[in-house]
C-alpha positions in Angstrom: -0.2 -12.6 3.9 -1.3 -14.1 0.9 0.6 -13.8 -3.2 -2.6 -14.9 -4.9 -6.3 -14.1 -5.0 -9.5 -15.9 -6.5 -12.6 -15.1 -6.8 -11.8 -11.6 -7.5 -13.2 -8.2 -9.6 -9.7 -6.3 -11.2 -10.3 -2.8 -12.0 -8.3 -2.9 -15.4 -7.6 0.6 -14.9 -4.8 1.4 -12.9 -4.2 4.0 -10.2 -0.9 6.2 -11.2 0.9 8.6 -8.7 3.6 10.5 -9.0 4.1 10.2 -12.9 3.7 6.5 -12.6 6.2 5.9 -10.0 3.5 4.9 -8.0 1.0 2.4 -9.6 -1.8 0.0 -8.3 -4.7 -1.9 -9.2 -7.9 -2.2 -7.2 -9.4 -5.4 -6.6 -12.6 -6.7 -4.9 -12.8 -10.0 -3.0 -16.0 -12.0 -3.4 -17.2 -10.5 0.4 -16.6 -7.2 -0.7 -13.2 -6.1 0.7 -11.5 -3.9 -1.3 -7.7 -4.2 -1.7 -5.2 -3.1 -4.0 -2.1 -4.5 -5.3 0.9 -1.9 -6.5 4.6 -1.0 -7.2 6.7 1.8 -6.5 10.0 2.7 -7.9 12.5 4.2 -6.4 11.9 7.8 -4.3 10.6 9.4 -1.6 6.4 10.0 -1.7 3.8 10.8 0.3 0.1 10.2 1.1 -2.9 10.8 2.9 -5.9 7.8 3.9 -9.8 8.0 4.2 -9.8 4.8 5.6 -7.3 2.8 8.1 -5.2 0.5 6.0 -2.7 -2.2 6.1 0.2 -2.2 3.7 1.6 -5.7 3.4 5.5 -5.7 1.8 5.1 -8.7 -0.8 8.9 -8.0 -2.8 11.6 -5.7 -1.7 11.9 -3.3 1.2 10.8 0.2 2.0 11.3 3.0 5.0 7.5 4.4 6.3 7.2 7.5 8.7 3.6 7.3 9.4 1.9 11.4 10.7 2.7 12.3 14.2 6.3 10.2 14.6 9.8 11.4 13.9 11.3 8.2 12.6 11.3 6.4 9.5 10.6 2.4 10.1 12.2 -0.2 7.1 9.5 -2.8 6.5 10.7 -5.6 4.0 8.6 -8.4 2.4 6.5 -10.4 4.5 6.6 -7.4 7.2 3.9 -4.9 6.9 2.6 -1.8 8.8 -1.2 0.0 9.9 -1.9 2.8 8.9 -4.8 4.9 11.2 -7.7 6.6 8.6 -8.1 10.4 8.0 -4.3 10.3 8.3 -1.0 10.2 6.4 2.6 8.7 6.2 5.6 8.9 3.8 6.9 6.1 2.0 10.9 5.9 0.5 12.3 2.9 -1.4 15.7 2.4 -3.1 14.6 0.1 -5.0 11.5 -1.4 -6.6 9.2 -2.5 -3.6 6.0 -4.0 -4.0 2.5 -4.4 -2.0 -0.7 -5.2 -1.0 -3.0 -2.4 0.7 -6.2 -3.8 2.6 -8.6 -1.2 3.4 -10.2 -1.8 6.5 -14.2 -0.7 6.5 -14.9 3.0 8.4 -15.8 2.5 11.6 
């Protein structure tokens, strides 16, 4: 897991959820993966994927129960989790956590 990117197109505007308690911005790597890079404050929120994805935990900690399982998972930075496509999870944090979501390419 990498902190820092070159070689990059930012998307100045940013993706808000949940009345900003969920922010992110999309960036594109020079071969065309797509990834973005977010924060989200304290609470309880969840969310549904098109794609498979890979949220990487880059500051602070969170809990993840991803569809289909009973039992919430702590991830904290450095640790990170898949996530299948067409699915969901929920996502809690007590405090500020941030991350890095890769989006893998349909299959």
């Amino acid at each position: 897991m990498t902190d820092k990117f070159t070689n990059v197109t930012a998307a100045a505007k940013a993706n808000v959820y949940f009345d900003g308690k969920v922010v992110s911005h999309s960036i594109t790597l020079a071969d065309g993966q797509r990834k973005t890079l977010g924060i989200i404050f304290p609470g309880s929120y969840s969310f549904n994927t098109d794609s498979p994805e890979v949220m990487d935990i880059t500051h602070g900690s969170c809990r993840v129960k991803l569809a289909g399982q009973s039992e919430w998972k702590a991830y904290s930075a450095g640790t990170g989790f898949h996530v299948p496509g067409h699915s969901s999870f929920e996502i809690a944090a007590d405090a500020i956590c941030q991350y890095i979501c890769s989006f893998e390419a349909p299959k």
